[in-house]
N, C-alpha and C positions, 0 to 999 in steps of 0.2 A: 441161500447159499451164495459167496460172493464166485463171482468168477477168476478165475487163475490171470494172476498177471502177463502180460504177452509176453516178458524179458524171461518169463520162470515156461512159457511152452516151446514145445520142438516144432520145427519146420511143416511137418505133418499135420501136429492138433492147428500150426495157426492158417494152414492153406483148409482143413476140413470145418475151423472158426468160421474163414473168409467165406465158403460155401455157404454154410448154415445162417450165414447173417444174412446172404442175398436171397430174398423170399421171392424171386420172380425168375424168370426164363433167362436170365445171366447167372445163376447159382447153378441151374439145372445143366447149363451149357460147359461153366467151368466144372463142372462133376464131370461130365463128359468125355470131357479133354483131359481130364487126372486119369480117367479109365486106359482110353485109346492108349496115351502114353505109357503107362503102366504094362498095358497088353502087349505092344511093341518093343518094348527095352525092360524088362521085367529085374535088370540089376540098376536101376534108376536112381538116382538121389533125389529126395526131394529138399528144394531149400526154402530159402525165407529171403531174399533181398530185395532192397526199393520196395518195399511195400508190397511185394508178388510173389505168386506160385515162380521158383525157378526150377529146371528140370538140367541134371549135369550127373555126365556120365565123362570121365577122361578129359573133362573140362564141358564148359556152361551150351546143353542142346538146347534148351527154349526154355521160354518165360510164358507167362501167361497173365492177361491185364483182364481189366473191368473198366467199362465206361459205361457211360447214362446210353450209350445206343447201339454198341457194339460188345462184346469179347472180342479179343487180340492175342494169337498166340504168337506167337515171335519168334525162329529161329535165329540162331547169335550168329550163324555162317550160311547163311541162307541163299549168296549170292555164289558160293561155291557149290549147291548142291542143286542137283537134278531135280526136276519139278514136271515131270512129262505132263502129269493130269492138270496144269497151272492153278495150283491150289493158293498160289501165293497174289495178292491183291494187294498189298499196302506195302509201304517201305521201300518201291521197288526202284530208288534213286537212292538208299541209304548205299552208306560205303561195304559195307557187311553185309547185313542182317537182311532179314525179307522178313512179312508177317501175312497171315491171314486173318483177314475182318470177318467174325461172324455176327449176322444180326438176326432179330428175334424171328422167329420162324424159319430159318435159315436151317438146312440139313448138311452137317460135316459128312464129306465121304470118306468115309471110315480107314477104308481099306488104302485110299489115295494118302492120306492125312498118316495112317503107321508104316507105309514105304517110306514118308519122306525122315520120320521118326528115328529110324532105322536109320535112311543112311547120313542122318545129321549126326548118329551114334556113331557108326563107321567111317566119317569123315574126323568125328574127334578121336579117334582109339590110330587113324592112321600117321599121326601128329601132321599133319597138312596145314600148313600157316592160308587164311583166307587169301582167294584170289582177289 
Protein backbone atom coordinates (compact mmCIF):
# COMPACT_ATOMS: atom_id res chain seq x y z
CA UNK A 1 0.00 0.00 0.00
CA UNK A 2 1.67 3.34 -0.99
CA UNK A 3 1.65 6.11 1.36
CA UNK A 4 -0.50 9.29 0.80
CA UNK A 5 1.26 12.09 -0.49
CA UNK A 6 2.20 14.88 2.13
CA UNK A 7 0.61 17.76 -0.25
CA UNK A 8 -2.76 15.39 -0.35
CA UNK A 9 -2.59 15.19 4.12
CA UNK A 10 -3.99 17.65 6.74
CA UNK A 11 -1.90 19.27 9.46
CA UNK A 12 -3.09 16.60 11.90
CA UNK A 13 -2.25 13.06 9.86
CA UNK A 14 1.23 14.99 9.03
CA UNK A 15 2.26 16.07 12.84
CA UNK A 16 0.73 12.15 13.93
CA UNK A 17 3.03 10.99 10.31
CA UNK A 18 6.03 13.00 12.18
CA UNK A 19 5.36 11.03 15.62
CA UNK A 20 5.05 7.75 14.08
CA UNK A 21 8.27 7.96 12.01
CA UNK A 22 10.39 8.88 15.24
CA UNK A 23 10.80 5.45 16.81
CA UNK A 24 12.75 6.75 19.93
CA UNK A 25 11.99 9.01 23.01
CA UNK A 26 11.65 12.26 20.73
CA UNK A 27 8.37 10.73 19.07
CA UNK A 28 7.14 9.78 22.68
CA UNK A 29 8.09 13.24 23.78
CA UNK A 30 6.34 15.14 20.78
CA UNK A 31 3.17 12.99 21.50
CA UNK A 32 3.31 14.44 24.71
CA UNK A 33 3.50 17.95 24.04
CA UNK A 34 0.38 17.34 21.29
CA UNK A 35 -1.43 16.06 24.43
CA UNK A 36 -0.50 18.67 27.14
CA UNK A 37 -1.40 21.41 24.50
CA UNK A 38 -4.58 19.78 23.41
CA UNK A 39 -5.57 19.46 27.29
CA UNK A 40 -4.79 23.19 27.90
CA UNK A 41 -6.53 25.06 24.74
CA UNK A 42 -8.80 22.29 23.79
CA UNK A 43 -10.17 24.85 20.52
CA UNK A 44 -6.42 24.61 19.17
CA UNK A 45 -5.40 24.48 15.45
CA UNK A 46 -3.10 22.30 14.67
CA UNK A 47 -0.91 23.32 11.50
CA UNK A 48 1.81 22.18 9.24
CA UNK A 49 4.56 24.93 8.81
CA UNK A 50 8.61 24.96 8.25
CA UNK A 51 8.43 21.49 8.45
CA UNK A 52 6.66 21.45 12.22
CA UNK A 53 3.85 20.64 14.62
CA UNK A 54 2.56 24.60 14.80
CA UNK A 55 -0.17 25.22 17.60
CA UNK A 56 -2.48 28.76 16.70
CA UNK A 57 -5.36 29.76 18.35
CA UNK A 58 -6.17 33.89 17.43
CA UNK A 59 -2.92 33.82 15.95
CA UNK A 60 0.60 31.29 16.10
CA UNK A 61 0.97 29.91 20.30
CA UNK A 62 3.84 27.47 19.62
CA UNK A 63 5.71 25.39 17.46
CA UNK A 64 7.27 22.32 18.25
CA UNK A 65 10.73 20.91 16.65
CA UNK A 66 12.87 17.72 16.65
CA UNK A 67 16.52 17.54 16.82
CA UNK A 68 19.19 14.65 17.03
CA UNK A 69 19.26 15.60 21.11
CA UNK A 70 16.67 17.67 22.12
CA UNK A 71 12.69 18.50 21.43
CA UNK A 72 11.95 22.20 21.34
CA UNK A 73 8.70 23.73 21.95
CA UNK A 74 8.75 27.26 21.21
CA UNK A 75 6.33 29.90 22.25
CA UNK A 76 5.92 32.88 19.28
CA UNK A 77 5.44 35.51 22.42
CA UNK A 78 7.14 34.12 24.81
CA UNK A 79 8.97 37.16 26.11
CA UNK A 80 5.67 38.75 26.77
CA UNK A 81 4.37 35.89 28.89
CA UNK A 82 4.66 34.99 32.57
CA UNK A 83 6.90 32.05 33.25
CA UNK A 84 6.78 31.86 37.27
CA UNK A 85 7.81 27.98 37.23
CA UNK A 86 11.06 29.20 34.41
CA UNK A 87 10.05 26.59 32.28
CA UNK A 88 11.71 28.57 29.53
CA UNK A 89 15.60 27.61 28.66
CA UNK A 90 16.54 28.47 25.24
CA UNK A 91 15.85 31.41 22.99
CA UNK A 92 16.02 33.61 25.86
CA UNK A 93 17.88 36.68 23.94
CA UNK A 94 15.49 36.07 20.90
CA UNK A 95 13.47 39.32 20.15
CA UNK A 96 9.94 37.44 20.84
CA UNK A 97 9.92 34.01 21.18
CA UNK A 98 11.23 31.82 24.26
CA UNK A 99 11.42 27.90 23.97
CA UNK A 100 11.91 25.10 26.18
CA UNK A 101 14.60 22.36 25.48
CA UNK A 102 13.69 18.94 26.35
CA UNK A 103 16.15 16.02 26.44
CA UNK A 104 15.92 12.32 26.59
CA UNK A 105 14.93 11.47 29.98
CA UNK A 106 13.85 14.68 30.80
CA UNK A 107 10.31 15.04 32.78
CA UNK A 108 7.95 18.11 31.19
CA UNK A 109 6.00 19.71 34.28
CA UNK A 110 2.85 19.21 33.11
CA UNK A 111 0.79 21.48 35.05
CA UNK A 112 3.72 24.43 34.73
CA UNK A 113 4.04 23.70 30.87
CA UNK A 114 -0.49 24.08 30.23
CA UNK A 115 -0.41 27.59 32.44
CA UNK A 116 2.00 28.73 30.21
CA UNK A 117 -0.22 27.24 27.20
CA UNK A 118 -3.06 28.89 28.47
CA UNK A 119 -1.86 32.25 28.75
CA UNK A 120 0.17 32.30 25.47
CA UNK A 121 -3.78 31.59 24.34
CA UNK A 122 -4.85 34.58 26.43
CA UNK A 123 -2.17 36.70 25.44
CA UNK A 124 -3.21 36.08 21.57
CA UNK A 125 -7.12 36.22 22.00
CA UNK A 126 -6.18 39.78 23.94
CA UNK A 127 -4.64 41.30 20.61
CA UNK A 128 -1.50 42.53 22.68
CA UNK A 129 1.40 43.31 20.05
CA UNK A 130 4.77 41.58 21.73
CA UNK A 131 6.70 43.53 24.23
Amino acid sequence: MNKPDMKDMTPSQLITNQIEELADWRGEVLARLRLLIHEAAPGITEEWKWGTPVYSQKGMVCASGVFKDHVKINFFNGKSLEDPQGLFNAGLDAKASRGIDITKGEEVNAPALKDLIRNAVAYNASGAKSK
